[in-house]
C-alpha positions in Angstrom: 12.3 -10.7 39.9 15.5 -8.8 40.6 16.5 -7.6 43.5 19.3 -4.9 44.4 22.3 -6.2 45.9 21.3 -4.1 49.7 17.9 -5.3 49.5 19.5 -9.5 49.3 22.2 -8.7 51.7 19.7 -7.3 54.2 17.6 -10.2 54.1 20.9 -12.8 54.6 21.2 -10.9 57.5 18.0 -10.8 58.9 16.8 -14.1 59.0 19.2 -15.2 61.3 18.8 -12.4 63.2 15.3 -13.3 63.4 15.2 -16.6 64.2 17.6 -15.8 67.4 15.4 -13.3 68.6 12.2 -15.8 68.2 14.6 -18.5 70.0 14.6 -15.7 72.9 11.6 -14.5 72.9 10.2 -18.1 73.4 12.1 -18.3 76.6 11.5 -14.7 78.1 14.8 -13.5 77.5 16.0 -10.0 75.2 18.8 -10.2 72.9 20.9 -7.2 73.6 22.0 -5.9 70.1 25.8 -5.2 69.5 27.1 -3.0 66.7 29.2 -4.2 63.4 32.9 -4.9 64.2 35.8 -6.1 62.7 35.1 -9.7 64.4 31.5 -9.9 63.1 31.2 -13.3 61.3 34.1 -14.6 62.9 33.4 -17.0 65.8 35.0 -20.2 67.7 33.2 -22.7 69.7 36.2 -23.2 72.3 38.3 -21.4 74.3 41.6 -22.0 72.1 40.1 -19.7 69.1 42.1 -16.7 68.5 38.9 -13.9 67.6 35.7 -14.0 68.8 32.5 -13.3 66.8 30.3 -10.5 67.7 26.8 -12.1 67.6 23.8 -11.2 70.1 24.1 -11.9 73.6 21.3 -12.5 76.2 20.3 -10.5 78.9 19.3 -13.6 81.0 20.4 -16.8 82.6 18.8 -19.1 80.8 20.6 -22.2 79.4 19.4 -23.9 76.0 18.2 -27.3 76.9 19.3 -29.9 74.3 17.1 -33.1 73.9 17.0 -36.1 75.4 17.8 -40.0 74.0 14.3 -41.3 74.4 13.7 -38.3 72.0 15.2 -40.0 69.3 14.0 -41.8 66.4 14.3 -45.8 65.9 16.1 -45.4 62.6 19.5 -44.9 60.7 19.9 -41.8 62.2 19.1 -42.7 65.9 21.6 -45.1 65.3 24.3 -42.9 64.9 23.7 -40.7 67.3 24.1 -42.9 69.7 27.3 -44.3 68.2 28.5 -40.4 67.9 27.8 -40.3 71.9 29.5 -43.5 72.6 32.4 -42.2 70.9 32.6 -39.2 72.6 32.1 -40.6 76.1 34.2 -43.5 76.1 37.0 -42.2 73.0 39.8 -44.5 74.3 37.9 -47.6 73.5 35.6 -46.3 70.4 38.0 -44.7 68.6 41.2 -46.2 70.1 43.1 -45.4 66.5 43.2 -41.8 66.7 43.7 -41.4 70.5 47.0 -41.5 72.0 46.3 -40.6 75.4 44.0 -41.5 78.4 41.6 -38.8 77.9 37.8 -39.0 76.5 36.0 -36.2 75.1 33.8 -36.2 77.8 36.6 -35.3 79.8 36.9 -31.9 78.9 32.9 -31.4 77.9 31.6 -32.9 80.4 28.0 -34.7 81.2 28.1 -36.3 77.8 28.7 -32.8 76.1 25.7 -31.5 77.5 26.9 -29.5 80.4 26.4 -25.8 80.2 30.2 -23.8 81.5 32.1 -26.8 79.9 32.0 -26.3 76.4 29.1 -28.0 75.0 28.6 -29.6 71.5 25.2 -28.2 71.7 26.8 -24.6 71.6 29.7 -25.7 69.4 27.7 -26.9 66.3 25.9 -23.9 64.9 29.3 -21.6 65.3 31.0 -23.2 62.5 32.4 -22.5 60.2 34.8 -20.3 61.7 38.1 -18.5 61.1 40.6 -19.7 63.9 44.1 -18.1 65.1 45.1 -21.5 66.2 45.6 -22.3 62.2 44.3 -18.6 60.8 42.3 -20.1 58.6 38.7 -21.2 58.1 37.3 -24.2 60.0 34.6 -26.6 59.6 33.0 -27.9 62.5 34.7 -31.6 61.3 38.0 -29.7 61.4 37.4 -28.2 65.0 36.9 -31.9 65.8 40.1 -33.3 64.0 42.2 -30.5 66.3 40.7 -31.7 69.1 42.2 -35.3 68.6 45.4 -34.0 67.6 46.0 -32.0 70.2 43.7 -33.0 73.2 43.7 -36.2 72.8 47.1 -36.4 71.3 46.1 -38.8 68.8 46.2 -38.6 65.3 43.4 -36.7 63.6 40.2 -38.9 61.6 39.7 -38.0 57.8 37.0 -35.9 57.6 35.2 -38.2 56.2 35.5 -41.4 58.5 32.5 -42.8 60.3 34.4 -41.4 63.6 33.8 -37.7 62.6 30.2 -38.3 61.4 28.9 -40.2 63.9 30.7 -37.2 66.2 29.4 -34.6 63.7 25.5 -36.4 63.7 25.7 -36.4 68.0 26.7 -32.7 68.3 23.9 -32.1 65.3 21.1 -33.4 67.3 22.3 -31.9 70.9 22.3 -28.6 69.0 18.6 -29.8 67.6 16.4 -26.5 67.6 19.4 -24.3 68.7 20.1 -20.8 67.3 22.8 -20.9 64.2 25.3 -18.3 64.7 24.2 -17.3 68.1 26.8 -17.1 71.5 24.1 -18.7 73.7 24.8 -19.1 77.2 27.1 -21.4 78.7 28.7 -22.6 75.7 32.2 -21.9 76.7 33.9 -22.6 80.0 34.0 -19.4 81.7 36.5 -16.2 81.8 38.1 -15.6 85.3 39.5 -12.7 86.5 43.4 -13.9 86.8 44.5 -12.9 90.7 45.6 -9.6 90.8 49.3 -10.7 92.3 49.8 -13.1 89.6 49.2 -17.1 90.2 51.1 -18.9 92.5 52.5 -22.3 92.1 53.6 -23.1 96.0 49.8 -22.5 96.8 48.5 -24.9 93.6 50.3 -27.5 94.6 49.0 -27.7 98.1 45.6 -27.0 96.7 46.1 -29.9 94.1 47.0 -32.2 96.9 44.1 -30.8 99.1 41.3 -31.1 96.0 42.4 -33.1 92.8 45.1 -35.9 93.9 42.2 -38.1 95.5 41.2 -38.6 91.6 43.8 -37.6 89.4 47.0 -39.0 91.4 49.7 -37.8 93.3 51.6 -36.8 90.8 49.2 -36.1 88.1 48.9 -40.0 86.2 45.2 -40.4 86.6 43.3 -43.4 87.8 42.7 -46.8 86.3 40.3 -49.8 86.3 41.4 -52.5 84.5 43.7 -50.7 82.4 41.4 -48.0 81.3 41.2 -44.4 82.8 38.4 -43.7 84.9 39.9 -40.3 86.0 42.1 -38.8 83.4 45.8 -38.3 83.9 46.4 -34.4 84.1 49.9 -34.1 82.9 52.8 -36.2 81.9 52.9 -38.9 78.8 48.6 -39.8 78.6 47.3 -36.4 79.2 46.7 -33.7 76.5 49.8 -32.3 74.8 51.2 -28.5 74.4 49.3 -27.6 71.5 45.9 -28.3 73.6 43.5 -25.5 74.5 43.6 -26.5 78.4 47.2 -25.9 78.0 46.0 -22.6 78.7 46.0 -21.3 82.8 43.2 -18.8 81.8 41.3 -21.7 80.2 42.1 -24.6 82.7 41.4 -21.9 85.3 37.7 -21.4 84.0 37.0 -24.9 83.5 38.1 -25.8 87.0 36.2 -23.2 88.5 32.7 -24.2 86.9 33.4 -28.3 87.3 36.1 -29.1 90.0 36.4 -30.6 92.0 34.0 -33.2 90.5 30.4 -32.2 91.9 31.5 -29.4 93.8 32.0 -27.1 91.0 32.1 -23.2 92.3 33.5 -24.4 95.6 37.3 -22.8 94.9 37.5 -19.4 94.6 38.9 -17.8 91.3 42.4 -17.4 92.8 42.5 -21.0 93.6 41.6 -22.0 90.4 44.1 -20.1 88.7 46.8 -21.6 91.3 45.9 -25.2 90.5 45.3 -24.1 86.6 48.9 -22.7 86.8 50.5 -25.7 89.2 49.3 -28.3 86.7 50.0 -26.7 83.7 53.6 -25.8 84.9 54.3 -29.9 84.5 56.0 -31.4 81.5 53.6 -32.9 79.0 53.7 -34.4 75.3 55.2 -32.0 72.8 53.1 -29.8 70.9 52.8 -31.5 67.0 53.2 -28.1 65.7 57.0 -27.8 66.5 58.6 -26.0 64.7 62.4 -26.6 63.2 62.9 -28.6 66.6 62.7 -25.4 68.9 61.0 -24.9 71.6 61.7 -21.4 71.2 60.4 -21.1 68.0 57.5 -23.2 68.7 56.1 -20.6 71.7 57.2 -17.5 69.1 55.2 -18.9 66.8 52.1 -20.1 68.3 52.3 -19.6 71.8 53.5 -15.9 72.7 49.9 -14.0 72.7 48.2 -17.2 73.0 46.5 -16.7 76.5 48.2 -17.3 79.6 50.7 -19.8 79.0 54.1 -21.9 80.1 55.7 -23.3 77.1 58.9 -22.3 76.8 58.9 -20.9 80.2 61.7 -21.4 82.7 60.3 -23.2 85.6 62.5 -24.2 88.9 64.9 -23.8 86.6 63.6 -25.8 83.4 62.3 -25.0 80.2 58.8 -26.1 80.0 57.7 -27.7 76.3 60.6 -30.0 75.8 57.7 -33.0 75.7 57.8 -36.5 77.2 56.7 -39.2 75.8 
């Protein structure tokens, strides 16, 4: 039986559709309907994407719930699951080849990328594939992962097809297990805050650095270790994440910090001190971005940093240009 072209298109669009509402509906909550745009289809699962999708947003609180580890089956695929979450929770060691810093995923994504506010892999999955400024083009979710130990980790990224990215891939699968495809559920990014109306100030983020975060993450930024191996990742300088990272970013370090800093007191600073400890750390050097261009700094931040959110590479600070790297 044939079909007319509106008649197929309408039902690629409804199902979807559908099955978000149903996902809703389940939990008592009403998706609020938003009208066609320019953006619709195009969606990131982090805080570093360039446009946003457009899909249907709750009118509720509620927080997707992914599943538990006794949920999972004794079989191949159990297996690597858990392999996928070791990876991601202790990187350094799991997948020491790719990593070239002291950070572990579960760093930035915290509570074993389950945590709602700090970009979960549960509300990551079922956004790709997506178009992303950060590369304008089209990325699978294995892609988004491969970035993320490029630049994050500043590593080196995994073929696509190595056992790192599916057991990585198979972990963020099952989290997201019985999740809406295509849907901006609640809590799946770190959060927007309002940037201070004055402008951030780095005099009052260094106090409130050495008042909140040095007691974990060092005097001067180097982390903490235990027998060689980070227990409290380094924040700026030669093992934390480089200039092409996402929580280069003030406006996104300032949103993560709010939600989940200082370590179980998230919500305790207010959004101005956030944004002055964002900017204080962010204003130290770090390792180069891998995108530089022609050896310029300054042609680096024109190209991929000017527009990019609230940023310092490039940026005279005390009198020094920020993005020269260290290694």
């Amino acid at each position: 039986m044939n079909f007319p072209a509106k008649v197929l298109i309408a039902v690629v669009v409804a199902v979807p559709l559908l099955a978000a509402k149903t996902w809703y509906e389940e939990r008592g909550m009403t998706p609020v309907a938003k009208a066609p745009s320019a953006a619709a289809g195009v969606a990131d699962a982090h805080p570093d994407a360039g446009v946003a999708a457009a899909p249907a947003k709750p009118s509720g609180p509620l927080v997707f719930t992914p599943p538990q580890e006794s949920e999972l089956p004794d079989n191949a695929f159990g297996v690597l699951v858990r392999e996928g979450r070791d990876i991601f929770v202790n990187t350094q060691k799991n997948a020491a080849d790719y990593v070239g810093n002291g950070l572990n995923c579960t760093n930035c994504h915290l509570d074993q990328g389950r945590k709602a506010g700090s970009a979960p892999l549960w509300g990551a999955y079922g956004m790709y594939p997506a178009y992303r400024k950060k590369n304008n083009k089209v990325n699978t979710f294995a892609e988004r992962m491969q970035g993320c130990f490029e630049f994050s980790m500043n590593g080196k990224a995994p073929a696509s097809d190595s056992h790192v990215i599916k057991a990585l891939s198979t972990y963020a699968y099952w989290l997201a297990t019985t999740a809406p495809v295509g849907v901006d559920l609640p809590g799946r990014l770190y959060p927007v805050i309002p940037a201070p109306e004055k402008g951030y100030d780095l005099v009052k983020g260094k106090q409130i650095y050495a008042d909140q975060c040095a007691i974990c993450h060092g005097a001067e930024g180097q982390g903490q270790k235990s027998a060689d191996t980070y227990v409290f990742p380094p924040l700026w300088g030669k093992d934390s994440y480089n200039w092409g990272a996402g929580m280069h970013r003030i406006n996104t370090a300032a949103g993560f910090i709010k939600q989940n800093m200082p370590l179980g007191k998230g919500g305790s600073l207010t959004d101005a001190q956030a944004w002055d400890v964002a900017a204080y750390i962010n204003s130290q050097e770090r390792p180069q971005d891998p995108r530089l261009v022609d050896n310029s700094v300054e042609k680096t931040r024109k190209k991929y940093h000017e527009g990019d959110g609230v940023n310092l590479y490039g940026e005279s600070v005390n009198g020094v240009i920020l993005g020269q790297g260290i290694k």
